[in-house]
C-alpha positions as CSV (number, residue, x, y, z in Angstrom):
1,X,117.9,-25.6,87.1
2,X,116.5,-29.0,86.2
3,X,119.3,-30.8,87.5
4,X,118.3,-29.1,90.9
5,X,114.7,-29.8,90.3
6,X,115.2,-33.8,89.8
7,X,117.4,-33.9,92.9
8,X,115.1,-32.1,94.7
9,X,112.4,-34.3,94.1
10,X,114.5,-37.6,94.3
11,X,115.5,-36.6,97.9
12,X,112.4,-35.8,99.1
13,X,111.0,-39.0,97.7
14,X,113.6,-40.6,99.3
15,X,112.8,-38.8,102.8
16,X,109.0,-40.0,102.5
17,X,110.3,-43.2,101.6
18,X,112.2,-43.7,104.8
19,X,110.2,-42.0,107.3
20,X,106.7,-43.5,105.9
21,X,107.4,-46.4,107.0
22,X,108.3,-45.3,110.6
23,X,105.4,-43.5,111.1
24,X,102.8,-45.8,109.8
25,X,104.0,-48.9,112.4
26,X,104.6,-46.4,115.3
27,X,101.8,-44.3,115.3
28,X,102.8,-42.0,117.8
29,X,101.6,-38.7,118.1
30,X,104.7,-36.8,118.9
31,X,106.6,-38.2,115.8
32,X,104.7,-37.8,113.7
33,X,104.0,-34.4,114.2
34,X,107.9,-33.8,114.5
35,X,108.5,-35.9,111.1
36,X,105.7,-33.7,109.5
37,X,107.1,-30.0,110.9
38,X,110.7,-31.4,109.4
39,X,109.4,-32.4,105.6
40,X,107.6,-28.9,105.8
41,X,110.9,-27.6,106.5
42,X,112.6,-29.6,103.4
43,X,110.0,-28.3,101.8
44,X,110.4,-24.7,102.0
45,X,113.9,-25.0,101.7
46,X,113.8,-26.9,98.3
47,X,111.0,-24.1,97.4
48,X,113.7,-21.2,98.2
49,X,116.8,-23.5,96.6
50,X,114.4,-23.0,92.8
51,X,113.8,-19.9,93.3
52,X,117.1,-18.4,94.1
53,X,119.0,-17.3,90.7
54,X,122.0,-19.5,89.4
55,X,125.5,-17.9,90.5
């Protein structure tokens, strides 16, 4: 379980890290609200991936 938390969080630090960027020197509408709907979506599933019991 904490292995799968730290991961978690590494990769979506990682996913901020790299899209930031991107979105702060485009500044386009559509991306960003495309970037934004896919971290929500990392998001959830990293939300479901804790609370899912260990097999």
């Amino acid at each position: 379980m904490r292995f799968r938390l730290i991961a978690g969080i590494a990769a979506l630090a990682l996913l901020v890290g790299y899209f930031g960027p991107i979105v702060v020197k485009l500044k386009e509408i559509p991306l960003i609200v495309v970037i934004v709907c896919g971290l929500a979506l990392v998001v959830v599933d990293f939300w479901e991936s804790l609370r899912e019991r260990d097999g």
